[in-house]
C-alpha positions in Angstrom: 0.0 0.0 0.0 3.1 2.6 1.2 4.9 1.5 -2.4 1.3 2.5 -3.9 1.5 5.7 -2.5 4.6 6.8 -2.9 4.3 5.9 -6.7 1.4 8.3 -7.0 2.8 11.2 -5.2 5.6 10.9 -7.3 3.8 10.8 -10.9 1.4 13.3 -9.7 4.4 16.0 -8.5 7.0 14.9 -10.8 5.4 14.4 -14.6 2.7 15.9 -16.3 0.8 12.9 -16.8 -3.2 13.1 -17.0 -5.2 10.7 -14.0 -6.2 7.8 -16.9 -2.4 7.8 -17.6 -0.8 7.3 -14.0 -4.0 5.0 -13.0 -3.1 2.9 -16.3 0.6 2.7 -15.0 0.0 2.1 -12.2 -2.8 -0.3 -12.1 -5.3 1.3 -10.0 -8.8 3.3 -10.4 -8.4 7.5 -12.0 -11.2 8.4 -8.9 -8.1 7.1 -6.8 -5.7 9.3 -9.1 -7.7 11.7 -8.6 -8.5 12.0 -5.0 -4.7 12.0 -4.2 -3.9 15.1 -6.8 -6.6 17.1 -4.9 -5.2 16.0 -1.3 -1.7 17.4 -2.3 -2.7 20.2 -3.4 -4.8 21.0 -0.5 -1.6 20.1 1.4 0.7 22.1 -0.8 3.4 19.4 -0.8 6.4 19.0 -3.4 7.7 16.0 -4.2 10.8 16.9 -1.8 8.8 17.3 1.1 6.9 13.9 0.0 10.5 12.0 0.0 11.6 13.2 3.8 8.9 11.9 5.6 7.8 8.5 7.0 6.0 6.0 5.8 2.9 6.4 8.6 3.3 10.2 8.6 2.7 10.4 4.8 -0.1 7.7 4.8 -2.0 10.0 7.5 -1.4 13.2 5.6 -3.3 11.6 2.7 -6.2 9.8 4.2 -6.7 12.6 6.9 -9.3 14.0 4.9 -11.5 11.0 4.2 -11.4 10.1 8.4 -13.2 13.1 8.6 -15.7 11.8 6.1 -16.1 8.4 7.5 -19.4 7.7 8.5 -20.5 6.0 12.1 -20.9 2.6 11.7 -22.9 0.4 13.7 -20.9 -2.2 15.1 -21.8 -5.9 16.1 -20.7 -7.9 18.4 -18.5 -10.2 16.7 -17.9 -12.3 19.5 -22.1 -13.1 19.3 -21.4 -13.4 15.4 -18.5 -16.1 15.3 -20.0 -18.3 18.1 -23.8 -18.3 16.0 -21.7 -19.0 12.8 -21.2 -22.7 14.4 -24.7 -23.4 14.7 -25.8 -26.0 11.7 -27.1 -24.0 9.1 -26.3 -20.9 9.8 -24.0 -18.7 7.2 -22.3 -15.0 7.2 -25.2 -14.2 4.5 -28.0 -14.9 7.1 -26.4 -13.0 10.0 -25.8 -10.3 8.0 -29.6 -9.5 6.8 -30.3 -10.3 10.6 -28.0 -6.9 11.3 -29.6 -4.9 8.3 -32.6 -6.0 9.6 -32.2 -3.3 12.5 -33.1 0.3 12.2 -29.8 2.2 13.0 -29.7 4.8 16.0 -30.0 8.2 14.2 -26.3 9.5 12.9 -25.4 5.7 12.3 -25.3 3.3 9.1 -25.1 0.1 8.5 -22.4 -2.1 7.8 -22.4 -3.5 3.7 -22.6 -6.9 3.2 -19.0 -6.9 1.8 -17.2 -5.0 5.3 -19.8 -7.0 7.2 -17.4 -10.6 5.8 -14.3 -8.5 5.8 -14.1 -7.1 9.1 -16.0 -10.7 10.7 -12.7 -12.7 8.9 -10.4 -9.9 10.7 -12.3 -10.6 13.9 -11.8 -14.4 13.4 -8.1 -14.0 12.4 -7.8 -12.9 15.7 -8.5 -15.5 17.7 -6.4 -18.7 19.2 -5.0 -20.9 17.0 -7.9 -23.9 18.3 -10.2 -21.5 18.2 -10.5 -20.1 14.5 -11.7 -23.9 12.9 -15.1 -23.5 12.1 -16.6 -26.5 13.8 -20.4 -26.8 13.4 -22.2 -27.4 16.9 -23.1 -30.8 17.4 -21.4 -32.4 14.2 -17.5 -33.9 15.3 -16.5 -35.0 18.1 -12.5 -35.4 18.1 -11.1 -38.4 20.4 -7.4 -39.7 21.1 -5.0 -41.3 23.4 -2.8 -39.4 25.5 0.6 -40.0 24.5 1.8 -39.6 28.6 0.0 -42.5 30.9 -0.9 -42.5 34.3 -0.5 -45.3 37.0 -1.5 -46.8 40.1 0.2 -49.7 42.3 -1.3 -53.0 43.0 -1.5 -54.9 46.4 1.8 -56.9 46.0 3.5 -53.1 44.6 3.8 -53.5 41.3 3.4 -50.3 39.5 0.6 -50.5 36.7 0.4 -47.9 33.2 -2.8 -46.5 32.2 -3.6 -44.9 28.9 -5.8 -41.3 29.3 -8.6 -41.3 26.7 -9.6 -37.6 25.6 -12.6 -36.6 24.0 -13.5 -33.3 22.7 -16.4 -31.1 20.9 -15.7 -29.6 17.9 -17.6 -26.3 18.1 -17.2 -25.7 22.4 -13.9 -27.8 23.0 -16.0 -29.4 26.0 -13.7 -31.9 26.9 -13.9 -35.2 28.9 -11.0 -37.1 29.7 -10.8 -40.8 31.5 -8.4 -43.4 32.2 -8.5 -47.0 31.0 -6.7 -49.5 31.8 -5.6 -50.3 27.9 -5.8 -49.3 24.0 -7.5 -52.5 23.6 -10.7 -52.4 21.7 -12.8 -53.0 24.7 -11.5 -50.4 26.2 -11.6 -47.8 23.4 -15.4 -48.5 22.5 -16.7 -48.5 25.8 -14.9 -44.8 26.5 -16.3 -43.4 23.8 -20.2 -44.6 24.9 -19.2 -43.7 28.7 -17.8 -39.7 27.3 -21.3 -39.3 25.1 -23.1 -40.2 28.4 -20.8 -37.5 30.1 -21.8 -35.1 27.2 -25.7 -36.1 27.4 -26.0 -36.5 23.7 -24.2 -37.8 20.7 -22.9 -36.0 17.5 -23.0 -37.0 14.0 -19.6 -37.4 13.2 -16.0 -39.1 15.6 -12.5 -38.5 14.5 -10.2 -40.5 15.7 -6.5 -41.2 14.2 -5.5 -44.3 12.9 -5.1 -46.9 15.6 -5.8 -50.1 15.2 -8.5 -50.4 17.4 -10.6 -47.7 15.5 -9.5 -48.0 11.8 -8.5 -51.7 10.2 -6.2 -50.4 7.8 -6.1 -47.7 5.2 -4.6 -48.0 1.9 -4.6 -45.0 -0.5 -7.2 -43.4 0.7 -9.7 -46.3 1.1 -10.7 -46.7 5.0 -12.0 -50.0 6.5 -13.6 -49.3 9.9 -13.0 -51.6 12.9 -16.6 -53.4 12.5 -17.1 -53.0 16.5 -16.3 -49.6 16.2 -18.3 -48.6 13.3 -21.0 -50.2 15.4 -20.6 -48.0 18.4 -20.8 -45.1 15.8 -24.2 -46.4 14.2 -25.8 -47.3 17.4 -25.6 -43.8 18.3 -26.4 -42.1 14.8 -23.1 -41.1 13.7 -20.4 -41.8 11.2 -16.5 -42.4 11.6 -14.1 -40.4 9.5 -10.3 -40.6 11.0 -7.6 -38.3 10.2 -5.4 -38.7 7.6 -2.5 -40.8 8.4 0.3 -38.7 10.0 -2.3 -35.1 9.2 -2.3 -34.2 13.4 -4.0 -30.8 12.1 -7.4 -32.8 10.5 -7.9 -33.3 14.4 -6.2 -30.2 15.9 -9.1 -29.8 18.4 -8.2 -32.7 20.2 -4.6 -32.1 20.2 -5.3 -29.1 21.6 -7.4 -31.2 24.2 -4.6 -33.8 25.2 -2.2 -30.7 25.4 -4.3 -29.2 27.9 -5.0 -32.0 29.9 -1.5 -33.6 30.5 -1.0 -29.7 32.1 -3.8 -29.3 34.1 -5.1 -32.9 34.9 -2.0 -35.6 34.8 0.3 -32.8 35.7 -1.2 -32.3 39.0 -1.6 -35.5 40.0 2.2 -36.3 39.3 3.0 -36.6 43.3 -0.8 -38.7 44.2 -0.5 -42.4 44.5 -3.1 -44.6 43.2 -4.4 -48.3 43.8 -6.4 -48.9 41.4 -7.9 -47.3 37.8 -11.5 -46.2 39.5 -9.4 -44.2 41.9 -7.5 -42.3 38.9 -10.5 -41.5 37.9 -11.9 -40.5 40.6 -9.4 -37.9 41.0 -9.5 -37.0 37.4 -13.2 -35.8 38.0 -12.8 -32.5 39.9 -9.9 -31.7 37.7 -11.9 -32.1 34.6 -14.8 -30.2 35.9 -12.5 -27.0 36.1 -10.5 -27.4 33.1 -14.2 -27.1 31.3 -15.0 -24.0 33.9 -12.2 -22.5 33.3 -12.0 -19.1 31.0 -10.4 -18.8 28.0 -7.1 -16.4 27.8 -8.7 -14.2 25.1 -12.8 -14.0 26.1 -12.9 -14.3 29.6 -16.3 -13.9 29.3 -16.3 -17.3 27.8 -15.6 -21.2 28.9 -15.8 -24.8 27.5 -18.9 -25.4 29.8 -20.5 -22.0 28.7 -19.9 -22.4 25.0 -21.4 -26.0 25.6 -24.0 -25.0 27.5 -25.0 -22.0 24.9 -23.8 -23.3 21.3 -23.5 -27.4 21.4 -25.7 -29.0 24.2 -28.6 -28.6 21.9 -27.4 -29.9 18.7 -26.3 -32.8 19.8 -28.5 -36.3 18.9 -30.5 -37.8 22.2 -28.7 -41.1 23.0 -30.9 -43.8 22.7 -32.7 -45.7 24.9 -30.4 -49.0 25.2 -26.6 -48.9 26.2 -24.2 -50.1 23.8 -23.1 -53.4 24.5 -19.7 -54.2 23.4 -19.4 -57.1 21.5 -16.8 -58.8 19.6 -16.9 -59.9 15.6 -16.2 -63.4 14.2 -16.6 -65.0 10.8 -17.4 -68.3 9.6 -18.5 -70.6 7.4 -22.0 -72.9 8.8 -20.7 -77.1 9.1 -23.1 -79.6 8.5 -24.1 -79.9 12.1 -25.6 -76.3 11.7 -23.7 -74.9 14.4 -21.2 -72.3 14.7 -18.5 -72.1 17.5 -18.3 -68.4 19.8 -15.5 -68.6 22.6 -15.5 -72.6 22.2 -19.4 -73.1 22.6 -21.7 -74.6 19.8 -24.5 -72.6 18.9 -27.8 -73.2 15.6 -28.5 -71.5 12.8 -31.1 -72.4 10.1 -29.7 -75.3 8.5 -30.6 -73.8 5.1 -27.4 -71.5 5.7 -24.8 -74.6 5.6 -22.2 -74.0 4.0 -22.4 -70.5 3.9 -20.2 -67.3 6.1 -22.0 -65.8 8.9 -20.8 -63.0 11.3 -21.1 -64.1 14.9 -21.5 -61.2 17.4 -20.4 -62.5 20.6 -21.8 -59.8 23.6 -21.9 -60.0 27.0 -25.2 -61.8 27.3 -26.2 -62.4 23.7 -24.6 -64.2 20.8 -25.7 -62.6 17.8 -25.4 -64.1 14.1 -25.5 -62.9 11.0 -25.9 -63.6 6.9 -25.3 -60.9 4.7 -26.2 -58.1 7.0 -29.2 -59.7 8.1 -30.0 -61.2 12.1 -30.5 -65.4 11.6 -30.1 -66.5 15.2 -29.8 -64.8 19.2 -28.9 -67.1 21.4 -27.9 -66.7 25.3 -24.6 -66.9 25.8 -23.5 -69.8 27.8 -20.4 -69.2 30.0 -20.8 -73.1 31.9 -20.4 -75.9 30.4 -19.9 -77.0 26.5 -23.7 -78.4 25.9 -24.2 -77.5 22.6 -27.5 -74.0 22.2 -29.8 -75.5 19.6 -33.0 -74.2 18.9 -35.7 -76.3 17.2 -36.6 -74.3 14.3 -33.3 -74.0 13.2 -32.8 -78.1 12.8 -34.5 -79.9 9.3 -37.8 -81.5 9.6 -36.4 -84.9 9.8 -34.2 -83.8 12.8 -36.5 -82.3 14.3 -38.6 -85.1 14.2 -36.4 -87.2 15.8 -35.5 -84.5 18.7 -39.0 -83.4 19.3 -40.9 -87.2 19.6 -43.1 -86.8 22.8 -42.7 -89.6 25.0 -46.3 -90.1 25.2 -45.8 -90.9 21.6 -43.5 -93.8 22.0 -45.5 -94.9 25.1 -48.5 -95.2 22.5 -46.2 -96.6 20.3 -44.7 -99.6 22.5 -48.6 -100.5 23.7 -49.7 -101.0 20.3 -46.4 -103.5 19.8 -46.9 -105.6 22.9 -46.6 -105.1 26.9 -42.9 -106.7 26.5 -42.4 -103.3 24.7 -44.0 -100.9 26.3 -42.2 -102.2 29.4 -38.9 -101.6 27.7 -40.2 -98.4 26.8 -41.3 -97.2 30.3 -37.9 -98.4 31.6 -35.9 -96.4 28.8 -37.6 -92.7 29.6 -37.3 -93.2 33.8 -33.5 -94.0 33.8 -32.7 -91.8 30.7 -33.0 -87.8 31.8 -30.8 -86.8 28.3 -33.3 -86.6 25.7 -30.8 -87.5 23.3 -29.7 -90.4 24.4 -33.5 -91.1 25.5 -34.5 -90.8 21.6 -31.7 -93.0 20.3 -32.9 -95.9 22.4 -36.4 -95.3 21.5 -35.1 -94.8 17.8 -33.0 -97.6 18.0 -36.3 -99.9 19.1 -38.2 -98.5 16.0 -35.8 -99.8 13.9 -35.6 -103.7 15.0 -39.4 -103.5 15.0 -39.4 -102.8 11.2 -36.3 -105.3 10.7 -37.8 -108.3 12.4 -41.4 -107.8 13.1 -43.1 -106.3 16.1 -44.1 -110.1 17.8 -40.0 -110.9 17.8 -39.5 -108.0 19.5 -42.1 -108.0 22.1 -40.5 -111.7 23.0 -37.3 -110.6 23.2 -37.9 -106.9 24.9 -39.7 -109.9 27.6 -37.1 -112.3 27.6 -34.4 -109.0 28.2 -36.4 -107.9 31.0 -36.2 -111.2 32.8 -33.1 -111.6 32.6 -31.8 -108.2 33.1 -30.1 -107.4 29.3 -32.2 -104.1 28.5 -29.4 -103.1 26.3 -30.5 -102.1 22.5 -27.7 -104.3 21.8 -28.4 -107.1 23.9 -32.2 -107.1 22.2 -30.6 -106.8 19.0 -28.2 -110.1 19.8 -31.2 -112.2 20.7 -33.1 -111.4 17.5 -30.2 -112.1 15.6 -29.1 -115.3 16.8 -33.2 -116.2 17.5 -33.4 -116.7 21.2 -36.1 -114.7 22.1 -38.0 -118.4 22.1 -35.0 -119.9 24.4 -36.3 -121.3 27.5 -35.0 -119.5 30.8 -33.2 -121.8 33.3 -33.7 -120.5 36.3 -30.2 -120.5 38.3 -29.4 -123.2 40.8 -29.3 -122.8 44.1 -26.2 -120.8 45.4 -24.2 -123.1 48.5 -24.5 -121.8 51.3 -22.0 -119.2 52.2 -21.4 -120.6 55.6 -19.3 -123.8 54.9 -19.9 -126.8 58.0 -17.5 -126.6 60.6 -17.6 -128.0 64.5 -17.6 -125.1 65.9 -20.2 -123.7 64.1 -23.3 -124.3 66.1 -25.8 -124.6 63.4 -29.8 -124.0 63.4 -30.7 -127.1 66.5 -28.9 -124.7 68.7 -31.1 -121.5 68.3 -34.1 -123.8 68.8 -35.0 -124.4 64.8 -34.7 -127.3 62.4 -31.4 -129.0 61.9 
């Protein structure tokens, strides 16, 4: 602008060039020519006196005359202006008709729509560094890992590392910061549901970096989502979009955050000692509630909690009605047994998915499973024993035919074959609680009555009973080799277990027979 000047005093002094001329050389308006020819003269100035003085002196020598045409301006308060240009929707075109749409005190005029954007980008330009991002209300939410830790002792004195998760709001910097006891990916999810509780709301959009526990991998651009973490995201309404790889500004906010809180939370606990993570965070709390209280070094009017509490609260999404529940993924393809293994327990699906992938969510207290993004099968999930979960609907209709047999069924069953049956029968569902094992007996029965007749087996389900073979396989023996006919012998009489000796005294001496 000085160079500008100086260029013009010294055509307009020195050369007899026209105002067109100069403003053609020089690249600027003839009303600007102009205006400075008729300010020199008014000063009386020679192109001597133009040279010897300074650069601010000359610069308000010339524009002294147009300060005292400067109109008063009515002037808004640009702190108001910048903090309603985060809500969503609003632009510097709509607060600007909302200024012109107020009558001026008398003497005063309006700003134009072009100073209106050039003196709000001044405004903005001076502001802290984490401050002058334009961050919508309610739309990102920045989250990261501490890089320092904090640690407490256990009971035998071993000193145990904590990572510090920080979350922050885009648009207030409301921050919330908690230790857990890992970056694991149990860990990571269920911060980031226990911070949007702490915020009362959810927004649309998280920004993590690149760990592993948030983003699979990324490979020229193209981002695959940790599937637990992308749930976490779409449970509460919003999308994931990390920063680039090595890019700390896409997620300056947060940095900003960690910064902050490694001085005025971790630092301050540097001397405490802690036994365990709850009582970190315990006294994390206090220190957390007045970082957010506190006032920024610029607008003391201003703090995290009051920008919060004015700009974001409201914008944020209402959590829903169910807590996440972490959950981890698996993938597999369906065996012909129709069950899928989740931490080393069996569990159905429809049987019309063998051979097929499915996704297996394995929660806390469900088991979840999945075929191409669709739910096929919830199942509790077991944490005794190895029993295989089956459901009934999920088994063919030939299984389940053979699982579901009532044993009224088979009791109707063995009457109508003979009473040498049915008493096999009868014996087979008291001693037999396993339903299983139960059917194949019965099964098993069903089958040597349609190999060899129903009036061979009733004999030989009688002649087991007497003498004590009601093994399947001992029925199926005498059928084979025909000896369900075979007389029973009865057993001969067992000696007696008391051999004759004389000084055994013997029945005469009690008083009965010899």
């Amino acid at each position: 602008m000085i160079d500008l000047v100086r260029d013009l005093s010294r055509l307009i002094l020195t050369t007899e060039f026209g105002n067109r001329q100069i403003s053609r050389i020089l690249k600027c308006a003839p009303n600007t020519v102009r205006r400075y020819r008729h300010r020199l003269e008014e000063l009386q100035m020679s192109w001597d006196q133009v040279q010897i003085i300074s650069d601010a002196a000359l610069l308000s020598l010339i524009n002294d005359g147009r300060t005292g045409l400067a109109k008063p301006f009515v002037i808004p308060d640009w702190s108001l202006v910048e903090r309603e240009l985060r809500r969503p929707g609003v632009t510097v075109t709509l607060l600007f008709q909302e200024y012109r749409s107020t009558l001026p005190p008398e003497g005063q005029v309006m700003l134009s729509e072009r100073e209106f954007g050039r003196r709000l980008h001044a405004f903005r330009n001076t502001l802290s560094a984490s401050m002058r991002q334009a961050h919508k209300a309610g739309e990102k939410l920045f989250v990261d890992f501490s890089g320092k830790r904090i640690g407490y002792r256990t009971d035998e004195g071993r000193k145990v590392l904590c990572e510090v998760f920080v979350a922050t709001l885009g648009a207030s910097g409301y921050t919330y910061v908690e230790a857990v006891r890992s970056q694991t990916l149990p860990d990571w999810t269920m911060a980031h549901v226990r911070a949007l509780e702490f915020f009362g709301g959810a927004p649309k959009i998280f920004v993590p970096d690149c760990l592993k526990s948030g983003v699979t991998s990324w490979r020229r651009g193209e981002v695959e989502i940790n599937p637990t973490y992308a749930e976490v995201a779409a449970h509460y309404g919003a999308v994931v979009i990390p920063a680039r790889p090595r890019k700390p500004k896409d997620k300056a906010q947060v940095e900003r955050a960690v910064l902050l809180a490694q001085r005025w939370i971790l630092a301050a606990l540097r001397n405490r000692t802690f036994y365990s993570v709850d009582e970190v965070n315990a006294a994390i709390r206090p220190l957390l509630q007045a970082y957010n209280d506190r006032r920024f070094t610029r607008r003391k009017d201003q703090s995290r909690r009051l920008l919060f509490d004015s700009v974001e609260r409201a914008e944020l999404r209402s959590l829903p009605l169910n807590r996440f529940e972490f959950g981890a993924w698996s993938s597999m393809k369906t065996p012909r047994d129709y069950h899928v293994l989740a931490d080393g327990r069996a569990y159905s699906v429809p049987h019309t998915l063998i051979g097929k992938s499915v996704r297996i969510r394995l929660g806390d207290r469900l088991v979840r499973i999945y075929h191409q993004g669709q739910e096929v099968a919830v199942h509790p999930r077991r944490t005794e024993g190895y029993e295989p979960t089956t459901l009934a609907t999920h088994r063919p209709p030939n299984h389940r035919a053979w699982a579901e047999r009532d044993p009224d069924d088979a009791i109707v069953w063995a009457t109508g074959v003979g009473p040498g049956v049915k008493s096999m029968v009868e014996s087979y569902l008291e001693e037999n609680a396993n339903p299983l094992i139960r059917q194949q007996k019965l099964g098993a029965l069903r089958a040597l009555a349609r190999e060899h007749g129903p009036e061979r087996l009733d004999k030989a389900c009688r002649r087991g009973l007497l003498i004590g073979a009601r093994a399947v396989s001992s029925i199926r023996s005498m059928l084979k080799t025909h000896m369900e006919d075979a007389p029973i012998h009865e057993a001969p009489p067992q000696p007696s277990a008391v051999s004759p000796h004389r000084n055994v005294r013997g029945a005469v001496y009690f008083g009965g027979e010899a």
